[in-house]
SEDONU-928757 format. One line per field, with one value per atom (N, C-alpha, C): atom name; residue number from 1; x, y, z; chain; residue in one letter. Coordinates in nm, 3 decimals, always signed. Example, Ala and Ser with C-alpha at 12.3 -4.5 7.8 and 13.67 -1.06 7.14 Angstrom:
at = [N  CA  C  N  CA  C]
i = [1  1  1  2  2  2]
xx = [+1.319  +1.230  +1.320  +1.285  +1.367  +1.290]
yy = [-0.569  -0.450  -0.330  -0.225  -0.106  +0.003]
zz = [+0.780  +0.780  +0.780  +0.708  +0.714  +0.787]
ch = [A  A  A  A  A  A]
aa = [a  a  a  s  s  s]
// end
This chain:
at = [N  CA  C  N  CA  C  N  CA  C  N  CA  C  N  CA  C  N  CA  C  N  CA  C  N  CA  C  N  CA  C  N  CA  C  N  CA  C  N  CA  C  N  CA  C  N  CA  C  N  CA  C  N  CA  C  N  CA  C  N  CA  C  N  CA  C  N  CA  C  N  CA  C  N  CA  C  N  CA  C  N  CA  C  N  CA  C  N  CA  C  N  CA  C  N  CA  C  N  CA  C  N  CA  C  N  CA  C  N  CA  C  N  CA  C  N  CA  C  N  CA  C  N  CA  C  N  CA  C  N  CA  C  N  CA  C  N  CA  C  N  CA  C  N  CA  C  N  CA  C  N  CA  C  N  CA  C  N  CA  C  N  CA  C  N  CA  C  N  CA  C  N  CA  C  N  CA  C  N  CA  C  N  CA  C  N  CA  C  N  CA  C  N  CA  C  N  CA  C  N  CA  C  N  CA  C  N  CA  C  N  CA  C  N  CA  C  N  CA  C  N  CA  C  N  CA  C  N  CA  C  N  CA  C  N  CA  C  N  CA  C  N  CA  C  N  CA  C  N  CA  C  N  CA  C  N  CA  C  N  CA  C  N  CA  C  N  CA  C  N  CA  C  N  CA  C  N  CA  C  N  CA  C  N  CA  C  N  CA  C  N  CA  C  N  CA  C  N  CA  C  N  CA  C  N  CA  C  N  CA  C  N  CA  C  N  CA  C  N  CA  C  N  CA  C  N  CA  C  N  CA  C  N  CA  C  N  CA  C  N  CA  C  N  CA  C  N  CA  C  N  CA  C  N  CA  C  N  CA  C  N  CA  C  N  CA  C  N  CA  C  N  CA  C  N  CA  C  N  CA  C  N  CA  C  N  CA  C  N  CA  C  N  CA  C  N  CA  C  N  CA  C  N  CA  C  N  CA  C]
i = [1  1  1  2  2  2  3  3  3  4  4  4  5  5  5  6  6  6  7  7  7  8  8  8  9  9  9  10  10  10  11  11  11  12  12  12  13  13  13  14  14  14  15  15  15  16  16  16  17  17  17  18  18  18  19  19  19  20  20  20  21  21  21  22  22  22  23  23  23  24  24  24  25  25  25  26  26  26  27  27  27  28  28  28  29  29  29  30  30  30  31  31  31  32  32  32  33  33  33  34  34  34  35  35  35  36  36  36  37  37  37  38  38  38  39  39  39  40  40  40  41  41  41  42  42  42  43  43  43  44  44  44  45  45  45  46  46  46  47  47  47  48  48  48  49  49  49  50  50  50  51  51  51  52  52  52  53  53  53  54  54  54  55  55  55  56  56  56  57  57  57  58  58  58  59  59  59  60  60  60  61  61  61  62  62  62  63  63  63  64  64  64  65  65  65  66  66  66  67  67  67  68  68  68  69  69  69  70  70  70  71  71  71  72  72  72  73  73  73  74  74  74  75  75  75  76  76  76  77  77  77  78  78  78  79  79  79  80  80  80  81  81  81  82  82  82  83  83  83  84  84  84  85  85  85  86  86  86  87  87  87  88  88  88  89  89  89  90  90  90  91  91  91  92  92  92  93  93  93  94  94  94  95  95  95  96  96  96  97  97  97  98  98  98  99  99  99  100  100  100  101  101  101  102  102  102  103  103  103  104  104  104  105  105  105  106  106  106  107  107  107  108  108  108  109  109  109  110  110  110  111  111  111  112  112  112  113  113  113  114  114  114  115  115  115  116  116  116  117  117  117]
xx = [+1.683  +1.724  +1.620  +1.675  +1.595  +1.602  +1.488  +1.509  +1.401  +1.378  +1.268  +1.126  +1.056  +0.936  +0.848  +0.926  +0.857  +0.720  +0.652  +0.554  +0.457  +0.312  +0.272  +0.239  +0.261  +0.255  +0.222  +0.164  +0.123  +0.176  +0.132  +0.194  +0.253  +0.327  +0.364  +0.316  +0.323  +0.198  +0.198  +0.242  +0.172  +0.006  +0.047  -0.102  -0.174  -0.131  -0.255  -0.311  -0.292  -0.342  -0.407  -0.453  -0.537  -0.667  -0.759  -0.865  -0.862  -0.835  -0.828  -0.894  -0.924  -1.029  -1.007  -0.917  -0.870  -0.772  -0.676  -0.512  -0.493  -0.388  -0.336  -0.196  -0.106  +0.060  +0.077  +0.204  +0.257  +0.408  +0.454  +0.625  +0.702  +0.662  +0.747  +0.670  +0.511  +0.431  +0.317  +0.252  +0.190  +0.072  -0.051  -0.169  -0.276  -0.365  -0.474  -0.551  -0.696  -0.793  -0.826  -0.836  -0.848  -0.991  -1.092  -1.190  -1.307  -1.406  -1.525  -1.597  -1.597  -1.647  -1.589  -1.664  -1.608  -1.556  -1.528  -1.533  -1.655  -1.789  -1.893  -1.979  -1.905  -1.971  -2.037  -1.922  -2.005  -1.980  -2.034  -2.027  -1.908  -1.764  -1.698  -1.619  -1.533  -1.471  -1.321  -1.351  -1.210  -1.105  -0.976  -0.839  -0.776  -0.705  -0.573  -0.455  -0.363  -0.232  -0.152  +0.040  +0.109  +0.224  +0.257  +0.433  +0.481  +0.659  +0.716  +0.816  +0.910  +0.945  +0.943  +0.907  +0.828  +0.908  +0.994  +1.057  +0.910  +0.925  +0.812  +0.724  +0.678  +0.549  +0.440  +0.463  +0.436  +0.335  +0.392  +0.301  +0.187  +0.161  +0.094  +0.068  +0.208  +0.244  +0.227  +0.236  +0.294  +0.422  +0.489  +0.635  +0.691  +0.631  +0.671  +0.737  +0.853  +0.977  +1.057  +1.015  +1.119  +1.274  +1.375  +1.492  +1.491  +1.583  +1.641  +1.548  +1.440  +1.309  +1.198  +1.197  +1.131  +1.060  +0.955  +0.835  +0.810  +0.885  +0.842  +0.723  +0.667  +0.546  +0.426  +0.286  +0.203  +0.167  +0.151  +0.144  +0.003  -0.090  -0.194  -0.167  -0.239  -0.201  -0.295  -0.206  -0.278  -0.373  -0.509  -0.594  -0.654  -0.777  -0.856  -0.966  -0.999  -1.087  -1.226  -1.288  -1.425  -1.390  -1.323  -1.272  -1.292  -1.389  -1.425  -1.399  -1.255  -1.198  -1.239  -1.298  -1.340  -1.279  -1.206  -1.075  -0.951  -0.867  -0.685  -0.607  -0.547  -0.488  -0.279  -0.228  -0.067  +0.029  +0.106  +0.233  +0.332  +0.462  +0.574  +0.592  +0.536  +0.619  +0.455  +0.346  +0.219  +0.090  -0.001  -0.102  -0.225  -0.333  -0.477  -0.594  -0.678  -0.833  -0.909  -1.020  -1.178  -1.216  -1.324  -1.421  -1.572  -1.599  -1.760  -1.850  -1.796  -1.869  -1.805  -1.727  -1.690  -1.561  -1.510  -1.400  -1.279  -1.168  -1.058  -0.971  -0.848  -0.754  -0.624  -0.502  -0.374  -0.256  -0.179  -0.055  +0.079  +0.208  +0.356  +0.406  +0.469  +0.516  +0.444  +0.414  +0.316  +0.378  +0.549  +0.579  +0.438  +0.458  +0.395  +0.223  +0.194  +0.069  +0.021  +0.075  +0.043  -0.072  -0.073  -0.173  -0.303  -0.336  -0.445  -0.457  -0.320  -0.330  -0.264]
yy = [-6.221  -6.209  -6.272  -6.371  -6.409  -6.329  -6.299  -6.192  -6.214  -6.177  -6.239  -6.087  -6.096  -6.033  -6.006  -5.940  -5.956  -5.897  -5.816  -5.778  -5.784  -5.774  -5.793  -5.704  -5.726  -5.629  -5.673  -5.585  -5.648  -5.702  -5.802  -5.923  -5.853  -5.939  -5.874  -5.808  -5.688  -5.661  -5.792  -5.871  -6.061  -6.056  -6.051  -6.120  -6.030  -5.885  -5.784  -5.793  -5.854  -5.794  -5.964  -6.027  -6.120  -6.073  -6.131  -6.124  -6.220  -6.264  -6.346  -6.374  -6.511  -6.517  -6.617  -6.696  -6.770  -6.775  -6.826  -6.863  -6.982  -7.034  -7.144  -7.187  -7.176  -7.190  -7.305  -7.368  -7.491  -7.407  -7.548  -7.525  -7.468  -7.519  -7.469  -7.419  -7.419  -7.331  -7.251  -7.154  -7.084  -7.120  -7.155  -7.101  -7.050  -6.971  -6.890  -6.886  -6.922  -6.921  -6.769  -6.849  -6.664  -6.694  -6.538  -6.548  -6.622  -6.627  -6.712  -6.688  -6.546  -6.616  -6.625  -6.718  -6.750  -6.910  -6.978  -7.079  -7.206  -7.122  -7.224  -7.243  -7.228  -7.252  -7.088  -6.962  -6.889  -6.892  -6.763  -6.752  -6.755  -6.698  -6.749  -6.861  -6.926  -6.998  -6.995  -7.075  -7.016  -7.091  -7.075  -7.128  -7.069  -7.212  -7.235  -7.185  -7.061  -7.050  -7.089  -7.111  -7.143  -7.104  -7.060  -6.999  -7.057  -7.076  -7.168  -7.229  -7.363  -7.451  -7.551  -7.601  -7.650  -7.829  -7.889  -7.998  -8.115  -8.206  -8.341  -8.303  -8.187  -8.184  -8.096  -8.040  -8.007  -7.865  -7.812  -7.685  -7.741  -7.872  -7.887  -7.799  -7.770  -7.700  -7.759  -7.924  -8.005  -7.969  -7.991  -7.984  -7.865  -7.750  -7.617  -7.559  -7.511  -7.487  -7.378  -7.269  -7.125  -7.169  -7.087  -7.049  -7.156  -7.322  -7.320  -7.399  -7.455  -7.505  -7.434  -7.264  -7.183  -7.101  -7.098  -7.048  -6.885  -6.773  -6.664  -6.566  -6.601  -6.515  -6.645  -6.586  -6.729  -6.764  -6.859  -7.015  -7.063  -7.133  -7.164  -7.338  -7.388  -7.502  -7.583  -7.672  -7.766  -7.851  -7.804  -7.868  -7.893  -7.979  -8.019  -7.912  -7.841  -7.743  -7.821  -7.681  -7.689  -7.712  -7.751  -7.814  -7.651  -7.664  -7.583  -7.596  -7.544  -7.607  -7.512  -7.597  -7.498  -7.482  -7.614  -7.628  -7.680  -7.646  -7.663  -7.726  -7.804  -7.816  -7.863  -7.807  -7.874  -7.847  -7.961  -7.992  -7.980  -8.048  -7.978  -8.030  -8.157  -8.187  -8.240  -8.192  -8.225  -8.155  -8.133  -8.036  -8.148  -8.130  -8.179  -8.056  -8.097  -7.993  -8.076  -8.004  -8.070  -7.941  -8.037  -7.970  -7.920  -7.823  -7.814  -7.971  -8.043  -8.165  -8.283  -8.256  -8.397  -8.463  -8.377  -8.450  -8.400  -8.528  -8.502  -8.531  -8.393  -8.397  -8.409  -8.472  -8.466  -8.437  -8.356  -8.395  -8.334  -8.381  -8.337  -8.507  -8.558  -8.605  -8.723  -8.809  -8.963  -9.072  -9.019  -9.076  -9.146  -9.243  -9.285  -9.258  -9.282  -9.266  -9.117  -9.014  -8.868  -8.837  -8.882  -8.810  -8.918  -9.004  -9.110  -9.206  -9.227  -9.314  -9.474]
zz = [-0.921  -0.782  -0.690  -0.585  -0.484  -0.385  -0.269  -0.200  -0.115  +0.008  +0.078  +0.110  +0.083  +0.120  +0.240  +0.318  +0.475  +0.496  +0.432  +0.407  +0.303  +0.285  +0.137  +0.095  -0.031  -0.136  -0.269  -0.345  -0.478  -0.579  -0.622  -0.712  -0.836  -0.919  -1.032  -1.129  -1.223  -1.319  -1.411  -1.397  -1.516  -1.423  -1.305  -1.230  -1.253  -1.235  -1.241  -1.387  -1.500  -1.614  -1.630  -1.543  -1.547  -1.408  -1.481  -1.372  -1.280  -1.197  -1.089  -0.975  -0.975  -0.889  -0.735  -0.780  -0.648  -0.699  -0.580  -0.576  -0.497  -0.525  -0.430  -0.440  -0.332  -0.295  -0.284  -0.325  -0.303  -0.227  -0.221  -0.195  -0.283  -0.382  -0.536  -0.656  -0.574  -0.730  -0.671  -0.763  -0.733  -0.837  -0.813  -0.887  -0.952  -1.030  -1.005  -1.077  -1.052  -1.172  -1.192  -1.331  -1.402  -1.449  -1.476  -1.600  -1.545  -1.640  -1.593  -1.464  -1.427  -1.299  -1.172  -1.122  -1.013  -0.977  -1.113  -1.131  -1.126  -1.146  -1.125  -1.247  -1.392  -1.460  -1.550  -1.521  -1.559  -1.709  -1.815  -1.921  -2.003  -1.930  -1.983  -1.933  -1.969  -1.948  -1.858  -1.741  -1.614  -1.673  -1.637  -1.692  -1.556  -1.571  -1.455  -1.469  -1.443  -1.461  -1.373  -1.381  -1.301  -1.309  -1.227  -1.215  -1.083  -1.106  -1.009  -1.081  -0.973  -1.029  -1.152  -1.291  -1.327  -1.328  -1.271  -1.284  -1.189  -1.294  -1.274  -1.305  -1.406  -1.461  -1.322  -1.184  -1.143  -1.152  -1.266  -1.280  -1.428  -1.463  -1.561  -1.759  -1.730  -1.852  -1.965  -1.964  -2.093  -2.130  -2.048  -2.100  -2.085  -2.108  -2.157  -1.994  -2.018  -1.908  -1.962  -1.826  -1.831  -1.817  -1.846  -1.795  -1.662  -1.667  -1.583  -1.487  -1.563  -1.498  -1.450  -1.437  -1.379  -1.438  -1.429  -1.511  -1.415  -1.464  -1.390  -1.409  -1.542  -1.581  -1.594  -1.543  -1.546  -1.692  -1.678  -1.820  -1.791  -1.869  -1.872  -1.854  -1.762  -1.762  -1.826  -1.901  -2.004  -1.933  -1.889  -1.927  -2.015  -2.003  -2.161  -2.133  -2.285  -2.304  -2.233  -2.189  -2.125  -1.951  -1.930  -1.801  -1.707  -1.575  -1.510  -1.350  -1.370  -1.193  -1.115  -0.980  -0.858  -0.725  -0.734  -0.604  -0.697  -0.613  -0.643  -0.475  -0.510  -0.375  -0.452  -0.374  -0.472  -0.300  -0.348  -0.257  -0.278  -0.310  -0.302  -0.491  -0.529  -0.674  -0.748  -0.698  -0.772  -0.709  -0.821  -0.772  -0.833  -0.759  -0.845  -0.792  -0.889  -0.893  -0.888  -0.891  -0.889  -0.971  -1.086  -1.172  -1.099  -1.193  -1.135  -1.145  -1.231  -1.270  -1.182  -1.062  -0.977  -1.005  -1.129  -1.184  -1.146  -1.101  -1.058  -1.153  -1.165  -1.244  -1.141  -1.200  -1.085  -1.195  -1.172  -1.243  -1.138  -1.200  -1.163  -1.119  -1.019  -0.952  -0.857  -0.978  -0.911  -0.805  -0.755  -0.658  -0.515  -0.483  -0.327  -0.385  -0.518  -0.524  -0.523  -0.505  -0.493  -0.560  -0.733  -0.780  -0.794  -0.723  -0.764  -0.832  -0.878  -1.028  -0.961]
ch = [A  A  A  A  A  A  A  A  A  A  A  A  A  A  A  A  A  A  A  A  A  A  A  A  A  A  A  A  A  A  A  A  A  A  A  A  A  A  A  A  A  A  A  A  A  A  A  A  A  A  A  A  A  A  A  A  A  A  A  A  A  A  A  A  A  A  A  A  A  A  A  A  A  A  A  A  A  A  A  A  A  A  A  A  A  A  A  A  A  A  A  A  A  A  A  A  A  A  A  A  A  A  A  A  A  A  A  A  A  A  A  A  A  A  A  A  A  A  A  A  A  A  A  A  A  A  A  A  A  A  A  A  A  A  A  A  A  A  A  A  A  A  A  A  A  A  A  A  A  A  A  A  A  A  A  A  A  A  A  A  A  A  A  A  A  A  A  A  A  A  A  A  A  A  A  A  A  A  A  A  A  A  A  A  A  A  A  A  A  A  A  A  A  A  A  A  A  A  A  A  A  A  A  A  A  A  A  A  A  A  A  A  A  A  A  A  A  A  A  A  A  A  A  A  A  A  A  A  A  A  A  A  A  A  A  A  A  A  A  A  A  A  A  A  A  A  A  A  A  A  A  A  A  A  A  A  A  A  A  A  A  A  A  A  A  A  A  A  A  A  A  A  A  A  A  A  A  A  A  A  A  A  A  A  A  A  A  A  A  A  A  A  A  A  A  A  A  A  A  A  A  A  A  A  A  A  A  A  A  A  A  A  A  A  A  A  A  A  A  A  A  A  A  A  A  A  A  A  A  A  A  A  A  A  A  A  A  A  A  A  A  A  A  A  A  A  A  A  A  A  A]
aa = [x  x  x  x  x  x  x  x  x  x  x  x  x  x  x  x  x  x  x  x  x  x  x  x  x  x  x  x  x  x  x  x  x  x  x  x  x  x  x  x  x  x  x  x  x  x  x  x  x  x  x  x  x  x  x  x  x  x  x  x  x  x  x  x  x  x  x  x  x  x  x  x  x  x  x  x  x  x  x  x  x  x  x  x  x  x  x  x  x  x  x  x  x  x  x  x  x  x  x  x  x  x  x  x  x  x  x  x  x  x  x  x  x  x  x  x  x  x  x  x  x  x  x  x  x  x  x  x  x  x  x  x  x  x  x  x  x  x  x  x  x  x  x  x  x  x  x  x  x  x  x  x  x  x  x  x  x  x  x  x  x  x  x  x  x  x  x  x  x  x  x  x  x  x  x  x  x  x  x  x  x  x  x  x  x  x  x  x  x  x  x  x  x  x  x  x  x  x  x  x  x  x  x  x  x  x  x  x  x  x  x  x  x  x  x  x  x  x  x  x  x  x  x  x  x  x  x  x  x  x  x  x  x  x  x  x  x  x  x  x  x  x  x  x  x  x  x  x  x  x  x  x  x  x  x  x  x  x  x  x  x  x  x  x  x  x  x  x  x  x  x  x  x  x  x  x  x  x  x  x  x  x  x  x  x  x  x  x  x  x  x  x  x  x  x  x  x  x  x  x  x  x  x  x  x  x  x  x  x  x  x  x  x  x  x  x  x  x  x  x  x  x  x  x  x  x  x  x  x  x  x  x  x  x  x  x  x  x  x  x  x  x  x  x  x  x  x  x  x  x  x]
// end
């Protein structure tokens, strides 16, 4: 059921049973580093999840697609191991990060140049 949320209130128990440390909204996806920290390199290792839309590769799944294109419980997005993201920014059909190490990742929807490539 779609249904609108006029007030906030706490996220689903998927999010609560991750440790979470930042978030970030698109039009059609939601993000959140989990773990590690605070994303700067701590002892363990942070990981990106994503729930949303997933059509054009937008939620960085590798392929992997809920019911219908829609990913309702968060998914770990396929980055490459070790990879230590500290910003997220995403729009309506593509998201990119930045590593602790300077490095920019982009994926979903490379229309008009979107992701750098």
């Amino acid at each position: 059921d779609v249904k609108k949320v006029l007030v906030p209130r706490t996220a689903a128990k998927h999010w609560r049973q991750l440790e979470v440390k930042r978030c970030w909204a698109g039009l059609y996806c939601s993000f959140a580093l989990v773990g590690g920290g605070d994303g700067g390199g701590g002892a363990e290792q942070s990981l990106v999840f994503a729930v949303g839309k997933s059509a054009n590769g937008r939620l960085g799944l590798g392929g992997k697609e809920g019911d219908d294109g829609v990913v309702l419980t968060p998914e770990r997005v396929a980055l490459p191991a070790g990879v230590e993201v500290v910003a997220l920014a995403c729009g309506s059909s593509h998201a990119i990060c930045v590593t602790n190490s300077g490095r920019v990742y982009s994926w979903g929807n490379a229309a008009r140049g979107a992701l750098g490539r």
